[in-house]
Backbone bond lengths (Angstrom), bond angles and torsions (degrees), N, CA, C in turn:
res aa  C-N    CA-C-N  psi(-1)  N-CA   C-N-CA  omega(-1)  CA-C   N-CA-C  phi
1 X - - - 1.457 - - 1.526 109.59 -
2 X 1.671 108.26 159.09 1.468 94.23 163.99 1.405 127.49 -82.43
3 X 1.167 137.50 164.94 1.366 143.12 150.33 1.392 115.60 -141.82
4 X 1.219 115.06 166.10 1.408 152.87 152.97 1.944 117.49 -59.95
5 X 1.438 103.87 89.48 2.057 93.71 178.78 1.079 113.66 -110.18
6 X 1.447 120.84 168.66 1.196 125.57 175.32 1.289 95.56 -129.05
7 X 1.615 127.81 161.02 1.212 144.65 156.88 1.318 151.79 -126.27
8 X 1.866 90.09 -15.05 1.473 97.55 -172.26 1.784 80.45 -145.20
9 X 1.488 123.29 136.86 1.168 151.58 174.55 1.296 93.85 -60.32
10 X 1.470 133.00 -81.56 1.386 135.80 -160.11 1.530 108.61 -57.00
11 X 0.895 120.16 -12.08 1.620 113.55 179.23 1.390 113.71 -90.81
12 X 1.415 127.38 -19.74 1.547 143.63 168.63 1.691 92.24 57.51
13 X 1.402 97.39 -142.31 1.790 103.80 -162.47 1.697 106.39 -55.77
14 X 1.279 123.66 -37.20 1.728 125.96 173.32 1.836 101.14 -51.71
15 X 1.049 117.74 -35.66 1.334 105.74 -174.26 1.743 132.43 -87.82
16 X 1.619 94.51 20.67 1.558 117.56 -160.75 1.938 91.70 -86.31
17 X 1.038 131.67 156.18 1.862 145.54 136.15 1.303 121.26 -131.29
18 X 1.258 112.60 171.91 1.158 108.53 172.06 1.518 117.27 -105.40
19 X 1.415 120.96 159.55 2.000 114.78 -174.20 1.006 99.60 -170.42
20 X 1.674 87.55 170.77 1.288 94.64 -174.24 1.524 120.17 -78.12
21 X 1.370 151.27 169.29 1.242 136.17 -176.60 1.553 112.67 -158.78
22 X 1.581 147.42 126.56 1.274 128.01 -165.04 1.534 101.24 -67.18
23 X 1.220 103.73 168.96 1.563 111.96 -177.93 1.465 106.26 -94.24
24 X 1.330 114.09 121.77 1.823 121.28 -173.29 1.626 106.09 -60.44
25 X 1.299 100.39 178.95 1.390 105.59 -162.96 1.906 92.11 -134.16
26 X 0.965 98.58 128.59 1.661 117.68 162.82 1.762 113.14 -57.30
27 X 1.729 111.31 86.02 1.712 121.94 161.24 1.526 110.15 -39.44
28 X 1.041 106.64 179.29 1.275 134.29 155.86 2.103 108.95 -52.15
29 X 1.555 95.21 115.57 1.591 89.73 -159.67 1.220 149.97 78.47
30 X 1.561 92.96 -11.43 1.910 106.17 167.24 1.770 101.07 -76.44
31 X 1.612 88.47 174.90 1.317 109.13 148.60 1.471 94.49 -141.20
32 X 1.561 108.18 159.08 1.880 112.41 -170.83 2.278 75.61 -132.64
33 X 1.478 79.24 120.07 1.225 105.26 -171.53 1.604 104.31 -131.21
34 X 1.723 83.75 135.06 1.898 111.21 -164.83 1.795 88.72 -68.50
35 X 1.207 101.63 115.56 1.599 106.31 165.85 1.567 126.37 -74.27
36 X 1.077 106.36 116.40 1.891 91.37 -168.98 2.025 88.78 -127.05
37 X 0.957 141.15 20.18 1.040 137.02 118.83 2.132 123.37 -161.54
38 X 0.942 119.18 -167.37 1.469 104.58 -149.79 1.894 100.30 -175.25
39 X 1.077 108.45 119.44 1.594 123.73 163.15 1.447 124.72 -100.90
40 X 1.282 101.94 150.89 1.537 127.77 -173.10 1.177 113.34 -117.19
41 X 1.480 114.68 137.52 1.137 121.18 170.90 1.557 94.49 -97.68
42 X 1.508 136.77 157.96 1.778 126.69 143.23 1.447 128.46 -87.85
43 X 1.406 113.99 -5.18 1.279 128.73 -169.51 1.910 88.52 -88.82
44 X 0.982 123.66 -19.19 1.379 107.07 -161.59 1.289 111.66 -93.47
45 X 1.630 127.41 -3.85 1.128 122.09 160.10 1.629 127.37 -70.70
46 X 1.502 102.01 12.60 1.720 110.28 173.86 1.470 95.85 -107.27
47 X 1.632 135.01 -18.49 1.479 131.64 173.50 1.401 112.28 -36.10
48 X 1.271 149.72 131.24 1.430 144.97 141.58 1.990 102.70 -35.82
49 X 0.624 109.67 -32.27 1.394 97.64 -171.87 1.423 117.86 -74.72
50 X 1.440 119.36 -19.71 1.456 124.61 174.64 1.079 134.10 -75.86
51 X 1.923 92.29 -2.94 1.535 118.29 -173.46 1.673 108.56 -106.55
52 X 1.327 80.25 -43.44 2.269 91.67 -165.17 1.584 103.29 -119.86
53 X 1.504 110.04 155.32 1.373 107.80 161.21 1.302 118.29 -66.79
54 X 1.354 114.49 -165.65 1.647 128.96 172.83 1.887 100.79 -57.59
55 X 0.954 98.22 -38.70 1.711 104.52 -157.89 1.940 103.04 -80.92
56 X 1.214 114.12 -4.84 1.711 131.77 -172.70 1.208 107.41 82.11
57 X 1.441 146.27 18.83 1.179 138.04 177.92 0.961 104.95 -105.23
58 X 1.748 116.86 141.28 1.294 143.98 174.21 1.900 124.34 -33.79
59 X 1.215 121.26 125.35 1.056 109.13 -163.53 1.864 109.48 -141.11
60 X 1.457 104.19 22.86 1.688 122.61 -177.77 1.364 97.38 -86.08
61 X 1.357 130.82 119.26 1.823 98.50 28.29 1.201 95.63 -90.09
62 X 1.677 112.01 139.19 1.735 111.18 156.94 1.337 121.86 -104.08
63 X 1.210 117.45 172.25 1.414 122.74 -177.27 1.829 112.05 -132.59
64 X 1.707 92.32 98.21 1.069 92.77 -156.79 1.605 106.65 -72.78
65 X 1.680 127.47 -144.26 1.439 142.97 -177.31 2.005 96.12 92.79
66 X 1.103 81.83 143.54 1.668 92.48 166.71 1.321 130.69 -128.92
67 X 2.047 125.68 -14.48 0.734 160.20 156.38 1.351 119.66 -71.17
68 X 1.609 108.58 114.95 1.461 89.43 -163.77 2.041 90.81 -142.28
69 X 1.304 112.74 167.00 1.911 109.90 178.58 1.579 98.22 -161.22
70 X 0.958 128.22 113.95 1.259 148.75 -159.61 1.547 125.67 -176.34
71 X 1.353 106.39 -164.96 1.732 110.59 -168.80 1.451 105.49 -135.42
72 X 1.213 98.93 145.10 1.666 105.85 -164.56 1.632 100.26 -82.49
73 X 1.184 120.99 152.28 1.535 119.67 -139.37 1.888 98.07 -153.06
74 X 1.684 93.37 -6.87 1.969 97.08 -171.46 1.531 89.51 167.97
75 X 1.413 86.83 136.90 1.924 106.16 170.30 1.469 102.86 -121.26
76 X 1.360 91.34 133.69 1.685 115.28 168.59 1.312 123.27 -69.58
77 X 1.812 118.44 144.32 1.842 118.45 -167.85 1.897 90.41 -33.66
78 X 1.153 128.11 136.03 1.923 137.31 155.56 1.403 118.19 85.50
79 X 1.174 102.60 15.21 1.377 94.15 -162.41 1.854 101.90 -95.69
80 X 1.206 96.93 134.16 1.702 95.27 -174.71 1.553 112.89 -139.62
81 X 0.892 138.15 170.59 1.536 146.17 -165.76 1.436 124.93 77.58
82 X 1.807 117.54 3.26 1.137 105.44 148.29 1.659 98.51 -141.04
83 X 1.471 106.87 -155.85 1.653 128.52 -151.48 1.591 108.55 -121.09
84 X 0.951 134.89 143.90 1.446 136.96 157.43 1.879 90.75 -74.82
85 X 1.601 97.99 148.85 1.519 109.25 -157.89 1.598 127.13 67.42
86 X 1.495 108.43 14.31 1.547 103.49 -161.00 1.668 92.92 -89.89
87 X 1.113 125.52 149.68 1.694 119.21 151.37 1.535 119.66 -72.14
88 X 1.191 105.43 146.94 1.822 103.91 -170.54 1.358 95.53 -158.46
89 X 1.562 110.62 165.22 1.042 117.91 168.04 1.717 95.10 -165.92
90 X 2.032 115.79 162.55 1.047 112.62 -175.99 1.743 84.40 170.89
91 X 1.842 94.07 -153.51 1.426 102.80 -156.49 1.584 77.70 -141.62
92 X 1.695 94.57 127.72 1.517 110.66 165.67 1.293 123.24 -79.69
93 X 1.398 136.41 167.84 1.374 121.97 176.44 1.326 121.69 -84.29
94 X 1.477 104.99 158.41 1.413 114.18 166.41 1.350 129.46 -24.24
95 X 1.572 115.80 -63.43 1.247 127.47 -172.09 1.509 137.22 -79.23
96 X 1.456 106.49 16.89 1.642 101.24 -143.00 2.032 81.05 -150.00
97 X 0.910 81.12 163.58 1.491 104.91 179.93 1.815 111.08 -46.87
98 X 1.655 146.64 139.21 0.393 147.94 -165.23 1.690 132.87 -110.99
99 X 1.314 128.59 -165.42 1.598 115.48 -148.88 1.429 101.95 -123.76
100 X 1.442 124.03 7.99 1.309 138.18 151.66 1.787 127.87 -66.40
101 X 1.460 115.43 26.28 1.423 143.87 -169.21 1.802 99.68 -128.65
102 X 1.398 102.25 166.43 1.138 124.59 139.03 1.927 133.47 -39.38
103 X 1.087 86.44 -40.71 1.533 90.05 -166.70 1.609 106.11 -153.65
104 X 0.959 130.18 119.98 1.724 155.14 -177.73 1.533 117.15 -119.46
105 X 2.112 94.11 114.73 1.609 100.15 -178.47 1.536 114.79 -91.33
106 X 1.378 138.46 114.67 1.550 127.99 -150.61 1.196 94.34 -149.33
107 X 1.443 120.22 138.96 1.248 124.36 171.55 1.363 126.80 -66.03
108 X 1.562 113.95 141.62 1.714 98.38 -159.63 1.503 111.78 -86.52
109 X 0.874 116.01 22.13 1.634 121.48 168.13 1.843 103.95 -74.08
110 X 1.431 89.08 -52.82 1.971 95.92 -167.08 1.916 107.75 -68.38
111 X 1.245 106.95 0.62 1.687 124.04 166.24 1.321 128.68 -93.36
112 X 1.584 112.92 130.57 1.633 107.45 172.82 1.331 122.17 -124.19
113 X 1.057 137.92 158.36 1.060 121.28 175.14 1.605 136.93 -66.38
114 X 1.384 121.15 116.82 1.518 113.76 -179.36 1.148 113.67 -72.32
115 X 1.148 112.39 130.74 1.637 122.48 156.18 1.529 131.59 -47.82
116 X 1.073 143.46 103.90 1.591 137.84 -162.92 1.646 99.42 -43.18
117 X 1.087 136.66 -36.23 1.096 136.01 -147.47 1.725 107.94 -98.86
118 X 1.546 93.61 2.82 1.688 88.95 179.74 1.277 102.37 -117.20
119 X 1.458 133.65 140.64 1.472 125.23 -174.61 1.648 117.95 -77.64
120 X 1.313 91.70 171.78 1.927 84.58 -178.20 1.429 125.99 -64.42
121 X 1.287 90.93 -46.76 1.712 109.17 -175.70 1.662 102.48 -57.85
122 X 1.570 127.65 -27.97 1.227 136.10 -177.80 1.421 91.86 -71.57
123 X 1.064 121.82 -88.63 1.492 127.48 161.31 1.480 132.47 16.36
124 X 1.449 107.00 -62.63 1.176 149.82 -169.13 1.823 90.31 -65.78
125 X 1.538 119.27 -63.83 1.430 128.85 -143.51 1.356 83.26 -88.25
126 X 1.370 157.68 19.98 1.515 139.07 -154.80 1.551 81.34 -118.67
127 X 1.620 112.32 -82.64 1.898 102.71 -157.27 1.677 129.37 -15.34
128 X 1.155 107.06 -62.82 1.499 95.62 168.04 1.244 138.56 -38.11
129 X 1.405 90.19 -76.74 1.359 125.41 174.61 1.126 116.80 -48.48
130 X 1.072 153.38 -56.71 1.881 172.04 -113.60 1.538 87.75 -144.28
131 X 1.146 148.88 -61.71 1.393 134.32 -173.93 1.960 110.49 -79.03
132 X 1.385 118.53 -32.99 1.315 104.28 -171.80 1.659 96.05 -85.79
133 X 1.474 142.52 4.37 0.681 142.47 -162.19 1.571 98.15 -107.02
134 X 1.484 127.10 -60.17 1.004 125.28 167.80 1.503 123.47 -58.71
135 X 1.170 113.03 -21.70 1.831 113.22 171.76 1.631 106.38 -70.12
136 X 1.338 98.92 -66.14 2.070 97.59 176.04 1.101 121.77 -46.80
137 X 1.468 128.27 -33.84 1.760 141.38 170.19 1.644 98.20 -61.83
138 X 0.904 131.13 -74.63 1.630 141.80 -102.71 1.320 99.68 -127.68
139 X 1.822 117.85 -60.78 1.470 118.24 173.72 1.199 122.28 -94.98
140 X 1.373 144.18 -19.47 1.258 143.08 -170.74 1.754 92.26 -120.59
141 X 1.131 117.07 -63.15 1.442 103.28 170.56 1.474 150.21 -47.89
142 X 1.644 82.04 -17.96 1.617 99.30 178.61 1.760 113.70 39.23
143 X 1.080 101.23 55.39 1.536 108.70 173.70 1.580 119.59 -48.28
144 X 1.310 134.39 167.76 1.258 154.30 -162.18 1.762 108.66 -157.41
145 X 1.112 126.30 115.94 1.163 148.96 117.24 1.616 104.15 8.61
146 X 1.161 118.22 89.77 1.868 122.20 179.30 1.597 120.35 100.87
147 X 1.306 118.98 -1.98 1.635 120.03 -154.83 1.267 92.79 -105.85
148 X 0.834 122.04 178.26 1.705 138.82 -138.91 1.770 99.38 -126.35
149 X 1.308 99.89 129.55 1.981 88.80 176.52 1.519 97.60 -147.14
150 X 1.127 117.43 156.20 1.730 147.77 -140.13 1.601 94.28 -136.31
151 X 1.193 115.69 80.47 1.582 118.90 -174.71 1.765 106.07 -91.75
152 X 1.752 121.35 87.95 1.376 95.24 162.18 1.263 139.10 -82.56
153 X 1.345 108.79 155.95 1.508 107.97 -167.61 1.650 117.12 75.47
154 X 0.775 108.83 36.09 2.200 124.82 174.02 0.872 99.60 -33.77
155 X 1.368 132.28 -61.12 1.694 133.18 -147.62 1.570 112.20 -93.63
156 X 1.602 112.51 -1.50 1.242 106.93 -178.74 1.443 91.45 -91.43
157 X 2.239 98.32 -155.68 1.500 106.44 -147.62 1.696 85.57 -85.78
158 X 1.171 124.39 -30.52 1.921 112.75 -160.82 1.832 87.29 -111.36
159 X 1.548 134.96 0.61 1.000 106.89 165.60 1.681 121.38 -96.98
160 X 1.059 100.05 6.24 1.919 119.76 -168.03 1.426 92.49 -101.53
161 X 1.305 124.14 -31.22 1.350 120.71 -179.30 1.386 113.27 -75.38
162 X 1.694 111.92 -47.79 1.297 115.42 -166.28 1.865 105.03 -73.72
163 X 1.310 105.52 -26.63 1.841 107.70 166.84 1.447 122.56 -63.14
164 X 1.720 106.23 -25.57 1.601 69.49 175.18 1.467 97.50 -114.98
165 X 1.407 141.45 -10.31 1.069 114.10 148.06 1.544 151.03 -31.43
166 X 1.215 89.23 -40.55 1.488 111.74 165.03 1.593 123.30 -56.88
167 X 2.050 102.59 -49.61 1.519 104.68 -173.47 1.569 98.54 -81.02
168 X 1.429 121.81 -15.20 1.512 115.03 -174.15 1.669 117.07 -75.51
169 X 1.394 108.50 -11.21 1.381 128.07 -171.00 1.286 98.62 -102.06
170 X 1.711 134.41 -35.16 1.137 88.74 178.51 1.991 89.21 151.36
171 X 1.456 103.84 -27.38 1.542 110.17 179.90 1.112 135.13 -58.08
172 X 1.497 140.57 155.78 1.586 113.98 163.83 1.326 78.06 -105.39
173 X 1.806 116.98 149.96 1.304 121.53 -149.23 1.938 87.57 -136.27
174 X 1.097 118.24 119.26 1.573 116.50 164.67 1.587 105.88 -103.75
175 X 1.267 135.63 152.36 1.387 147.13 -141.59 1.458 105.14 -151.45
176 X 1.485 128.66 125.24 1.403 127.25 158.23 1.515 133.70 -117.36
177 X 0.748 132.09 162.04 1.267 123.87 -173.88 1.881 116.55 170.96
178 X 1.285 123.60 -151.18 1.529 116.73 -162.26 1.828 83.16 -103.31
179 X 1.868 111.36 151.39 0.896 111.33 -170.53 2.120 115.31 -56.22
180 X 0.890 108.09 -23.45 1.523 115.37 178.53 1.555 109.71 -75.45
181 X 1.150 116.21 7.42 1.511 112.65 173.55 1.572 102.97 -114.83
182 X 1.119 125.75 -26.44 1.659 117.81 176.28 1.419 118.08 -38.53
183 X 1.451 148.42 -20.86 1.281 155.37 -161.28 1.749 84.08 -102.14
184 X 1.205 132.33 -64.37 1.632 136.77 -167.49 1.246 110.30 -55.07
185 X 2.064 119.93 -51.91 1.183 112.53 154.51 1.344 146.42 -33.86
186 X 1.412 105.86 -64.12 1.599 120.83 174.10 1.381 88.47 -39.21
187 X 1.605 125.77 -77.74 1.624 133.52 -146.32 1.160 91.03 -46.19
188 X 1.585 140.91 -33.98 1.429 107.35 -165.76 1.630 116.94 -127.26
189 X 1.546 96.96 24.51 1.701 112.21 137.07 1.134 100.98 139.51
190 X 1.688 141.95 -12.89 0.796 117.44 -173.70 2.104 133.65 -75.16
191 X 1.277 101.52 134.18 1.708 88.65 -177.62 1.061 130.56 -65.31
192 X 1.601 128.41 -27.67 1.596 125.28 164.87 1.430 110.05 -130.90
193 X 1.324 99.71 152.45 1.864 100.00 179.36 1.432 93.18 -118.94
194 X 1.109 89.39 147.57 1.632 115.10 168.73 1.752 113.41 -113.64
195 X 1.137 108.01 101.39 1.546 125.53 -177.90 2.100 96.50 -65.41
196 X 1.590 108.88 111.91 1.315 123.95 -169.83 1.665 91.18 -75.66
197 X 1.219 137.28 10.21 1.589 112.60 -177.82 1.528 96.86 -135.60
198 X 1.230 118.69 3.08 1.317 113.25 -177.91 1.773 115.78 -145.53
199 X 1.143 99.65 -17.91 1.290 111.68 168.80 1.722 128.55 -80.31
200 X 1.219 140.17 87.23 1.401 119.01 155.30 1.901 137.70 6.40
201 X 0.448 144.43 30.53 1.426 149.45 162.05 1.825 107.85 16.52
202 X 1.310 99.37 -57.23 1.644 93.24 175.42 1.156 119.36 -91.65
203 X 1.825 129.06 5.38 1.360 117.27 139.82 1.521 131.95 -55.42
204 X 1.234 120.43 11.81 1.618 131.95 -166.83 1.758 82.86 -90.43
205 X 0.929 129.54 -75.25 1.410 138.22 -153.86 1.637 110.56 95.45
206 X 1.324 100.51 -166.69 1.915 100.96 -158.77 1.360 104.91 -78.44
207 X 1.250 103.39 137.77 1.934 110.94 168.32 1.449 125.34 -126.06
208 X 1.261 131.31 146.68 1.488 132.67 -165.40 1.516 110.93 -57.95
209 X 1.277 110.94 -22.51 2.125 114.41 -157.56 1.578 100.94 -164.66
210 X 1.432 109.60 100.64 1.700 103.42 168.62 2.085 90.22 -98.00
211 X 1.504 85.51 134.70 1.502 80.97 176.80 2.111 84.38 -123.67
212 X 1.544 106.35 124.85 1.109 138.24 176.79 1.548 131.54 -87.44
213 X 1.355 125.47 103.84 1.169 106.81 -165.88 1.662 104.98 -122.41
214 X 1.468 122.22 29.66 1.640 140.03 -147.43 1.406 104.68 -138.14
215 X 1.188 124.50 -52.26 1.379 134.65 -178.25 1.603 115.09 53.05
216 X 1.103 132.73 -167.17 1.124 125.57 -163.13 1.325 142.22 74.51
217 X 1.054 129.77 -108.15 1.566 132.02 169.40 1.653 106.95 -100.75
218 X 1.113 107.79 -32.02 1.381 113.30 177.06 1.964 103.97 -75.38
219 X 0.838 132.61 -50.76 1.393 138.20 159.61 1.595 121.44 -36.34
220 X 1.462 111.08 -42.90 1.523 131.41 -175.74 2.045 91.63 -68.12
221 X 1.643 111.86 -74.71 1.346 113.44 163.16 1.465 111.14 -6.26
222 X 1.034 90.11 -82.64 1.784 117.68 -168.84 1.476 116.65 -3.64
223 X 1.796 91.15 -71.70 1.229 111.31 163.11 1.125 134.29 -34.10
224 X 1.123 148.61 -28.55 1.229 151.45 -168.66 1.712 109.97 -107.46
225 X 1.588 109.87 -0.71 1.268 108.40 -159.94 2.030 80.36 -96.29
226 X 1.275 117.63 -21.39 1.531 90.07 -156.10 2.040 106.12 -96.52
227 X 1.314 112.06 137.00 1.267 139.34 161.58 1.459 102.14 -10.61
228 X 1.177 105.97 136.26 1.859 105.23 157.12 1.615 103.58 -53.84
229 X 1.578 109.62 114.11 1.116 101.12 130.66 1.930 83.86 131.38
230 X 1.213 119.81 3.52 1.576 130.66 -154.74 1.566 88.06 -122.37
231 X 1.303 92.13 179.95 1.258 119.25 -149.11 1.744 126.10 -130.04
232 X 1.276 124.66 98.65 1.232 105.06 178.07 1.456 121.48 -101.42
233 X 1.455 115.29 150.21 1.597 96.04 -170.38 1.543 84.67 -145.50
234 X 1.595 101.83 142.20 1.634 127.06 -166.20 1.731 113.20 -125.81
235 X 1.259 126.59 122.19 1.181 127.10 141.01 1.443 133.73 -88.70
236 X 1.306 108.20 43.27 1.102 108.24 -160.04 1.651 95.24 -129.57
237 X 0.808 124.14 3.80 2.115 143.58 -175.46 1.510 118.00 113.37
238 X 1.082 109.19 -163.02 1.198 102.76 167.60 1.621 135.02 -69.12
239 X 1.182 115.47 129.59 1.699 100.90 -148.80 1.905 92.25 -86.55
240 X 1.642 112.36 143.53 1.375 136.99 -163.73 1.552 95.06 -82.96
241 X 1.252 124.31 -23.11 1.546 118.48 174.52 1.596 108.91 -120.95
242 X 1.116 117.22 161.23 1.697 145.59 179.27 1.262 114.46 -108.98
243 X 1.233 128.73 122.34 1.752 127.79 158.56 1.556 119.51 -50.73
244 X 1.160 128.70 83.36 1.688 120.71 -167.83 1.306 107.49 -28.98
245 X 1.547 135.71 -29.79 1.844 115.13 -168.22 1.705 89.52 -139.98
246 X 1.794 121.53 45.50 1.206 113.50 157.51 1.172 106.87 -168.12
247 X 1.575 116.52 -159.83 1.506 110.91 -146.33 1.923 97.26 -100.67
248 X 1.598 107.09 169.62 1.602 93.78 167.19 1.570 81.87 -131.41
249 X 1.420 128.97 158.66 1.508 158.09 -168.71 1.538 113.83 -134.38
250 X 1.399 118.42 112.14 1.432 93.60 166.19 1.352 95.99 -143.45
251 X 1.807 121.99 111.41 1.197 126.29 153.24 1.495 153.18 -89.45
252 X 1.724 126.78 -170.64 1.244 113.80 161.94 1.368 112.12 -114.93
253 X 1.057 119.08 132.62 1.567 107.04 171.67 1.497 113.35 -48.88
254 X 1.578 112.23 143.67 1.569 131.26 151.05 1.361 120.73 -113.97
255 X 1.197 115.37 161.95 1.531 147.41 -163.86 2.071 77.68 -79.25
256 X 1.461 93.14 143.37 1.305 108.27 158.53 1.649 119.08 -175.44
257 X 1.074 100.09 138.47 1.846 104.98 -151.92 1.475 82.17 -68.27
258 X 1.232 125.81 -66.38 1.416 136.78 -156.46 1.403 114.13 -65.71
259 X 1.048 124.05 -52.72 1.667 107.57 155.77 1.212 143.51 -68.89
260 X 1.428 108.94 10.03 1.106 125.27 -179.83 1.899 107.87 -101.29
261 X 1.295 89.88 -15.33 1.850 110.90 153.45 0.736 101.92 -67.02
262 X 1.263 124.56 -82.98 1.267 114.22 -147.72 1.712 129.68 -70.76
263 X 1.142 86.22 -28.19 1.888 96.71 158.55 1.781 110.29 -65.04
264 X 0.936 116.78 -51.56 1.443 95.59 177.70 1.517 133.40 -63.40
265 X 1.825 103.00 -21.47 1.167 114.89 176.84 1.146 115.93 -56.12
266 X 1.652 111.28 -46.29 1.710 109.19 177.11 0.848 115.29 -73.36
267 X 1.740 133.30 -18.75 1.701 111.34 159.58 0.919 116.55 -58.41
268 X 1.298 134.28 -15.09 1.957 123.93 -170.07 1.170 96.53 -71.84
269 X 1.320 98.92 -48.68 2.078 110.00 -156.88 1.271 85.26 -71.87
270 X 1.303 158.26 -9.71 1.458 132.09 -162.98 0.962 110.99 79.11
271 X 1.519 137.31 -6.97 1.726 120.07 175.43 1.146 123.99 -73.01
272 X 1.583 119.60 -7.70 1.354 105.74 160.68 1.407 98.99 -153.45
273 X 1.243 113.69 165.98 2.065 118.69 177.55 1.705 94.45 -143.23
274 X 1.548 87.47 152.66 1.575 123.06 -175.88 1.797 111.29 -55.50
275 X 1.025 109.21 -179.66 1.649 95.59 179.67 1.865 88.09 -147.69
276 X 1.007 113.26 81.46 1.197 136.24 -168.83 1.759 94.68 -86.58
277 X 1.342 135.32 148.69 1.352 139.96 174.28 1.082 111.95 -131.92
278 X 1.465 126.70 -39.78 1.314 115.05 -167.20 1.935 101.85 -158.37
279 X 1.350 133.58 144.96 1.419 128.51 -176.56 1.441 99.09 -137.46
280 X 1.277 95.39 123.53 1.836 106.85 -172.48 1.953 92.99 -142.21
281 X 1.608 92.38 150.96 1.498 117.55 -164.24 1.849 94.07 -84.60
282 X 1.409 130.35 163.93 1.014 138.94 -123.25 2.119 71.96 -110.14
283 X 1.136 122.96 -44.43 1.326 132.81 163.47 1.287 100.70 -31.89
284 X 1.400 124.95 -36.58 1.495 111.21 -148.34 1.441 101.98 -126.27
285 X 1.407 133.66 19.92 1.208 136.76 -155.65 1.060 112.80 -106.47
286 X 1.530 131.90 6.16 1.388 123.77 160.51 1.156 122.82 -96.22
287 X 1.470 122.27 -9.99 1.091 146.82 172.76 1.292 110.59 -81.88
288 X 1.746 129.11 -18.39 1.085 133.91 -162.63 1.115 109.38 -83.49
289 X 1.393 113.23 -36.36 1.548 140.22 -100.29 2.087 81.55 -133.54
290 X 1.367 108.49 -32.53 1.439 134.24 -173.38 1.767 123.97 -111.96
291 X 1.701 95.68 39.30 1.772 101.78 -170.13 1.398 105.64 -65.23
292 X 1.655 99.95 157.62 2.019 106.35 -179.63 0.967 99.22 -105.78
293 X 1.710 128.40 18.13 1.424 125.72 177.41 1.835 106.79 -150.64
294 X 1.359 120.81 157.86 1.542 91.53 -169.70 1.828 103.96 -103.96
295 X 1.106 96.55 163.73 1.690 106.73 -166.60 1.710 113.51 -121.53
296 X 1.143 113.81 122.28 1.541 129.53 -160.35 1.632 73.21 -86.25
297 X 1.504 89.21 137.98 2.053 106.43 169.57 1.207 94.72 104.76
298 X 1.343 99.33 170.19 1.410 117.97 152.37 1.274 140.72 -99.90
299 X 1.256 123.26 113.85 1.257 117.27 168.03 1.521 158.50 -29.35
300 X 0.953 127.11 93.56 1.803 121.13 -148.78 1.572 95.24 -132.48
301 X 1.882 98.71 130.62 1.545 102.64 174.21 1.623 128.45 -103.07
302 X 1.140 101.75 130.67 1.641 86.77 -176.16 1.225 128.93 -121.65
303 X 1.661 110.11 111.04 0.784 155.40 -146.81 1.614 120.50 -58.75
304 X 1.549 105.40 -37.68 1.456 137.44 152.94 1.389 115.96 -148.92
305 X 1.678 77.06 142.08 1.751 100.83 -178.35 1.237 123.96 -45.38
């Protein structure tokens, strides 16, 4: 089959080709599902896992993507709760070969079922996004119905998600980011932007949930922005500052069948849409993957027509 490899860490997205690669085989509990489109993170070629298995041993060339929307194509020895021919989509694991190929072996837990009515490439842009968004809201954030949330980075792919999830639940949602993203924010719910290069940060005053996706100095800030008694939660590591009278959170996203419902459900209904930037063919994905200009959205390859 084809895929997408990497080989050398220091070269990041420049060091991607395309090759040939055998087509994996569905374990015990997989399903090996026909990829017909597939998302990238770029940060994840610094993961240990893109390098080594579970066990720390070397595992280059890899083939990264973790985001994957396709049709199940082979079931693994036990695996039960879906169909060969089924549509699916989800988030492959860390350790194991990736969804930038033809064909991806993934355990069928980290799979959900797609709806005919939602496209692939839609499909494709949700795992991340739609699950780390609903974990920082919902499970670690323990959200509330009326409370106030501090979304950085709005206009990207997991901060556009976590805004309107947020305003669809119930938040008044303020949004930051570079002054050329304030128009992208608003559009996808948030009520005030805070311009990160010109704006004050602790002119906002206190908020129930900064959910952080920047870390650093902007993360350190952060802290101090939330209310006795609120919550900040970071994917960005462990966050370097503490809220003096609340909690700090910093997770990894997981695979989950059921929220991965429920995120798609609100794409049907329209309560929320993907933030898609750019769609390039699996031919064309190192080039995609390697723009000379930068591209609002996310990138998603598709794999078949």
């Amino acid at each position: 089959m084809k895929a997408i490899v990497v080989t050398d860490e220091a070269a990041g997205t420049a060091g991607m080709t395309l090759a040939e690669r055998p087509e994996p085989e569905a374990t015990g509990n997989d399903v090996l599902v026909e990829v017909h489109a597939s998302g990238f993170t770029p940060g994840e070629l610094t993961w240990p896992g893109t390098w080594t298995d579970r066990l720390g041993r070397d595992r280059t060339p890899s083939i990264p993507g973790h985001e994957v929307a396709g049709v199940v194509s082979a079931l693994g020895y036990g695996t039960r709760g879906l169909s060969v021919g089924q549509r699916v989509f989800g988030l492959a694991d860390w350790t194991r070969d990736g969804t930038l190929a033809e064909y991806v072996a993934i355990e069928a837990r980290n799979v959900a079922p797609l709806p005919g009515d939602v496209d692939f490439t839609v499909g494709a842009s949700l795992p991340i996004s739609g699950l780390t968004a609903w974990q920082g809201l919902f499970v670690h954030g323990r959200f509330q119905v009326g409370q106030s949330v501090l979304v950085h980075g709005a206009a990207g792919g997991v901060g556009s998600m976590v805004t309107q999830l947020a305003k669809e639940a119930g938040a008044y949602v303020i949004g930051t980011g570079r002054a050329a993203d304030r128009q992208t924010a608003l559009d996808f719910g948030a009520q005030e932007f805070v311009d990160l290069d010109n704006d004050a940060l602790k002119d906002i005053g206190g908020v129930d949930l900064v959910f952080d996706v920047i870390g650093g100095d902007i993360g350190k800030d952060s802290a101090g922005l939330v209310r006795a008694g609120g919550t900040l939660v970071t994917i960005a590591g462990p966050p370097e500052a503490r809220p003096t009278d609340g909690l700090a959170i910093d997770f990894v996203v997981e695979a989950d069948r059921a929220q991965l419902g429920e995120v798609v459900q609100r794409v049907r209904d329209g309560r929320v849409r993907t933030n898609i930037g750019h769609v390039a063919t699996l031919d064309d994905a190192v080039a995609a993957f390697n723009p000379t200009e930068r591209i609002k959205g996310k990138t998603i390859i598709r794999v078949r027509p």
